[in-house]
N, C-alpha and C positions, 0 to 999 in steps of 0.2 A: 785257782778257781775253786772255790766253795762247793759245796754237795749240791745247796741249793741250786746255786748258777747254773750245776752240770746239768742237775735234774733241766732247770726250766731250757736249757740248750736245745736240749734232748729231744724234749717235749717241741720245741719250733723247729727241729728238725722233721719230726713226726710229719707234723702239720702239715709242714712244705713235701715233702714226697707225697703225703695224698693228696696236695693240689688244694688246699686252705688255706693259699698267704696271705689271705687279712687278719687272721687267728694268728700264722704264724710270725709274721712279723708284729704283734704284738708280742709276742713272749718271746721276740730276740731284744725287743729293745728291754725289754723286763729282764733279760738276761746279761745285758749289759749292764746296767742300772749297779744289778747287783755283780758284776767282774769286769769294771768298767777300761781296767789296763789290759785284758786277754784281747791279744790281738784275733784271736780266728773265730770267737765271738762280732769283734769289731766287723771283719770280712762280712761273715754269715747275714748281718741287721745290713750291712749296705749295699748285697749283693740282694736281698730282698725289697728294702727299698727302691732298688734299680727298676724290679720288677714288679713293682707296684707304681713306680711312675714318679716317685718323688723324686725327681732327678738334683732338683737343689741339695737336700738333705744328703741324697745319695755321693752328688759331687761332695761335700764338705767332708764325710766322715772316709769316704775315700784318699781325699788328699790329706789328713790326718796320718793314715797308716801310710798312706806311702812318705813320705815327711818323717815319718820316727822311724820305717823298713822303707829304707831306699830298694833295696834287693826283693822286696815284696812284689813279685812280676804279674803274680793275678791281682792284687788290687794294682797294678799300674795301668794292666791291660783294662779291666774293668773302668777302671779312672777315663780310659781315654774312649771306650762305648757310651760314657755318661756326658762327655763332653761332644761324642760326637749327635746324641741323640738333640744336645741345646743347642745344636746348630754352632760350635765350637771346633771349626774344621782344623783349625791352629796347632793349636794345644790335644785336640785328639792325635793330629798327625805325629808329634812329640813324643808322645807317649809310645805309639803303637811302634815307632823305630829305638826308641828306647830298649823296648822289651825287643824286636828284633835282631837289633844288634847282640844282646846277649845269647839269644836262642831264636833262631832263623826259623825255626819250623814251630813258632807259638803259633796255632792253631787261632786261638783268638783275635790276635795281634795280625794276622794275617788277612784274614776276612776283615776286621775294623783299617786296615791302612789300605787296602782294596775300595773301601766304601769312602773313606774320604780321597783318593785320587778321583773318584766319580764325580763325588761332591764338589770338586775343584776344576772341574774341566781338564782331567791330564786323565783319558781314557787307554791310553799307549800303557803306562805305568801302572795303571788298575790291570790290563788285561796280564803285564807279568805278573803282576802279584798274584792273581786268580789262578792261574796258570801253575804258579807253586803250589796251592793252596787243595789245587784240584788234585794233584797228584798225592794227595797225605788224606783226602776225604772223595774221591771217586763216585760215593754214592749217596752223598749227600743232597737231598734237593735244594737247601737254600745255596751252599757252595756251585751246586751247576748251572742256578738261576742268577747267581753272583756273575761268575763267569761268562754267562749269555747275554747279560747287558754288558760289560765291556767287550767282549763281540760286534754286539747292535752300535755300540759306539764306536768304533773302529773304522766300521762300514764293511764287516763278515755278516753279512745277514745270515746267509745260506750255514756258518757256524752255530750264529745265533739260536736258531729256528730251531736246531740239531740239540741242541744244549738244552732249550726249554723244554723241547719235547723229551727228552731225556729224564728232565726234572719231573713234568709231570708224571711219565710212566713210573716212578718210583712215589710221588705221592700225588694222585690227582688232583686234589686240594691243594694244590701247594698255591697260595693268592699270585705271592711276586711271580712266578712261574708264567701262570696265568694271565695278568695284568701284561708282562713282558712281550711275551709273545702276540698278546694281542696288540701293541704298539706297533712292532715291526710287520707283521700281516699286515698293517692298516695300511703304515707308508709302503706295501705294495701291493696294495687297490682288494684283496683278497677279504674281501666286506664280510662275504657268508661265514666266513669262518670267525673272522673277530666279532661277529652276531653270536655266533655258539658261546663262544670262549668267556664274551663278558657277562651273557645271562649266566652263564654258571658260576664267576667271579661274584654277581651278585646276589647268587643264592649262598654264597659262603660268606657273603659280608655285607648282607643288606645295607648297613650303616655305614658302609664305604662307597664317599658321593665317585670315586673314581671310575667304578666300573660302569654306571652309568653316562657318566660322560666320553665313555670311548665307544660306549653303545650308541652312545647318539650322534657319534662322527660315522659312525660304521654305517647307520642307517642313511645320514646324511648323503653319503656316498652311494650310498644304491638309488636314492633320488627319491626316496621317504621321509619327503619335508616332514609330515606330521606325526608319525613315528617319532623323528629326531628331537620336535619341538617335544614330544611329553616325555622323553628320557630325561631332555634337559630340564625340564619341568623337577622331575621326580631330585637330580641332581643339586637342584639347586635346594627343594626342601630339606636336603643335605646336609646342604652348605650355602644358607643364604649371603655369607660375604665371598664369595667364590669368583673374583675377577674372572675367569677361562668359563662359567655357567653363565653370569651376567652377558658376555660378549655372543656366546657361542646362541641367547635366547634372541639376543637383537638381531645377531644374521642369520637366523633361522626365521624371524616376523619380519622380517624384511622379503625372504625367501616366498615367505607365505602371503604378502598383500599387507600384513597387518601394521602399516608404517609407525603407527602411532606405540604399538608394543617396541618397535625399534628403534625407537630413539627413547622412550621413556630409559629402558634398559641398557640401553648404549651412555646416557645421564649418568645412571648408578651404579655402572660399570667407571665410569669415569671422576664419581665422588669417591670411590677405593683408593683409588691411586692415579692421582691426576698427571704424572710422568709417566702412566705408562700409553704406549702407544693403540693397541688393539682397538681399546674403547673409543677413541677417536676416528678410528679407519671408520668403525662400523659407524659412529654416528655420521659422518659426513657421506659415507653409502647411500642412509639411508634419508638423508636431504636432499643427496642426491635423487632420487628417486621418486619423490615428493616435487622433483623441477626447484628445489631451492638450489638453484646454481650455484649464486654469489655465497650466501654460506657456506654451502659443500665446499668453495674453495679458499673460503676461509679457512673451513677446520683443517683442513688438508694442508695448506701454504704457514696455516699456523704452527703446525705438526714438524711440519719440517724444519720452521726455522725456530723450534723451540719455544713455541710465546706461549704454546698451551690452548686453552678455549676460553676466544671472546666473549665480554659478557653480555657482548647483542645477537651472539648468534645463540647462545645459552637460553636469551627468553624468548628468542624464536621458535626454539624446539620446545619448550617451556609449553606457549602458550599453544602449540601444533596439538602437543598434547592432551595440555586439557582442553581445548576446543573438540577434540574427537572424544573424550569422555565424556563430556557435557554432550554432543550430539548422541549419543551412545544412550544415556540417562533416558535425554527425551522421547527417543525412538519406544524404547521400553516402558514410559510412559504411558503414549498416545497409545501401544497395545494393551497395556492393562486396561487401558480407558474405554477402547473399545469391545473389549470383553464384557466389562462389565456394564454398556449400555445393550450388550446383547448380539455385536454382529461376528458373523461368521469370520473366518480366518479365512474360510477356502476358497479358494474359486472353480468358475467349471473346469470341468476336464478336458478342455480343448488341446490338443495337440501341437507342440511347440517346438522348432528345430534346436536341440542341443548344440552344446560347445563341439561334439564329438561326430553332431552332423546324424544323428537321430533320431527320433521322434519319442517323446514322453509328454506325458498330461502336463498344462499349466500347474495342477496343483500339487504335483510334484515338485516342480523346479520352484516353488515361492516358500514350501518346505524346507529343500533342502536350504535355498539362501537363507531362512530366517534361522537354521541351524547356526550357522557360521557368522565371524568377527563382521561386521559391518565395512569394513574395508579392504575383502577378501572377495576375489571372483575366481573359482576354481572347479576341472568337474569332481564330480559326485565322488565324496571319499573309499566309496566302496565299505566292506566289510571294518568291521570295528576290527581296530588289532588284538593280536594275541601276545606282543610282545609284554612280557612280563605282568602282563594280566592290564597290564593298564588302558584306563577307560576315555575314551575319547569327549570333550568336553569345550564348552563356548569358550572361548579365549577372549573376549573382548573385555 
């Protein structure tokens, strides 16, 4: 290696301890450039690359080194974190028993062959490997949160729960931690708590559409149709290709009255991925609901014998659709309209029996309905939420 190369090494080393790796993975690969056969050069530029995302890159110049240093066990281990992040469960798993077989307690190679047994459906073989893994890192939060999902898969809840909460106490922030355990709270109905757990999940990662969508099952469950619908709202702004927000928005407008929100969205849940099944359930739900019999058993009878969605029952929901948006349109018209010829909105204040079987003014109740979707009868929503600040809003 040249003085230069050392120096600019050096200098990308710098960089990467204070936490600059777009600076410093510029001056590894400047440091390559110039000492382009130093293999711990090589390591350094693709172990940075990993961590900037470039995972293509990072794979290539990985399998490089290990290819000229068979015996090179961190870029092999590394090799096999880069394939498992492309969703390369294979070829990660290879690697990760590769380096194990020569050194059982690689640290790295342990937690990545942990995660692809996850990844594969074989949680029994994940929970041993964790299980090793725990016993060489005790206090690690990702390693305890490692080990609590193969737990939750097992069906050790009561391990599970132990492990996460373990994790957190050592860093409360810790997401997967967080995210985890609020799964397993969920599937046992412990709603209040998965409410705590995932607002705090998304004050750590607002830009993570996941915690709100376990917010909005959590809320669902307490029987906070509209709560549910603006989490999922918020989730989908997230992630507008999001199959599990798409469905979870239909049977939640369905929940709520708003048929025509439930099948549009049950539609474009089902333009994602026309084999998968969900998008279907909900849209024939929600035909169902609507008295479209004969369709609902179409989509249903279809569903089952694999034929998918007909294209007559498609422009029946089609035109369900836009026939309540067009009815929608004009409503809001004829109020503009009469605004601007001058008449009042209100009417008297005569007294009228609620849904709830109590007395409030007419011009209350013609309020509150003109609040709400047009194909929504529901009582009065009560207090605006405070869930994550978010504001309550016409859905139609």
């Amino acid at each position: 290696m040249t003085a230069t190369a050392r120096e600019t090494f050096e200098e990308a080393i710098a960089l990467e301890k204070s936490g600059e790796l777009d600076k410093a993975l510029v001056s590894y690969l400047r440091a390559q450039e110039l000492a382009p056969r130093d293999s711990e050069i090589a390591y350094r530029t693709a172990s940075a690359l990993l961590q900037a995302g470039y995972l293509e890159e990072a794979q290539s110049q990985l399998r490089r080194i290990v290819f000229t240093e068979p015996d090179n066990l961190d870029a092999r281990a590394s090799l096999g974190n880069c394939q498992l992040l492309m969703g390369d469960t294979e070829n990660a798993g290879l690697n990760f028993r590769d380096v194990l077989t020569l050194v059982p307690d690689n640290r790295n190679a342990l937690y990545g062959y942990a995660s692809v047994c996850i990844r594969d459906d074989r949680p029994h073989e994940a929970a041993e490997t964790a299980k090793r893994l725990i016993h060489l890192l005790p206090g690690s939060p990702a390693v305890l949160a490692l080990f609590a999902e193969t737990q939750a898969k097992t069906g050790q809840s009561a391990a599970a729960i132990a492990a996460f909460r373990k994790a957190l106490k050592v860093d409360p922030d810790h997401l997967p931690a967080l995210l985890g355990l609020s799964e397993v709270l969920f599937r046992r109905k412990r709603y209040d708590e998965v409410i705590e757990l995932t607002i705090r999940a998304n004050s750590i990662s607002p830009a993570d559409p996941l915690p709100l969508e376990l917010l909005s099952d959590a809320l669902a469950g307490k029987g906070a149709a509209d709560d549910a619908y603006e989490a999922a709202e918020a989730a989908l702004k997230l992630s507008p290709a999001s199959l599990s927000c798409l469905v979870r928005l239909s049977v939640l407008s369905r929940k709520l009255g708003n048929f025509s929100a439930a099948l549009r969205y049950a539609l474009e849940a089902h333009d994602l991925n026309e084999g998968a099944q969900e998008p279907l359930n909900a849209l024939g739900a929600a035909l169902a609901s609507l008295k479209y019999a004969e369709e609902a058993r179409s989509v249903l009878t279809g569903l089952s014998a694999g034929r998918g969605l007909d294209d007559r029952v498609r422009k029946v929901a089609e035109n369900l659709v836009a026939s309540s948006i067009g009815h929608q349109r004009e409503n809001v018209s004829s109020s503009e309209r009469r605004k601007s010829e001058g008449y009042e909105e209100t009417l008297p204040a005569a007294p009228v029996q609620s849904e709830a079987g109590s007395l409030r003014p007419v011009s209350e109740t013609v309020k509150s309905e003109q609040s709400r979707p047009s194909d929504v009868a529901r009582p009065d929503d009560g207090p605006e939420p405070k869930i994550l600040g978010l504001q309550r809003r016409d859905r139609t």
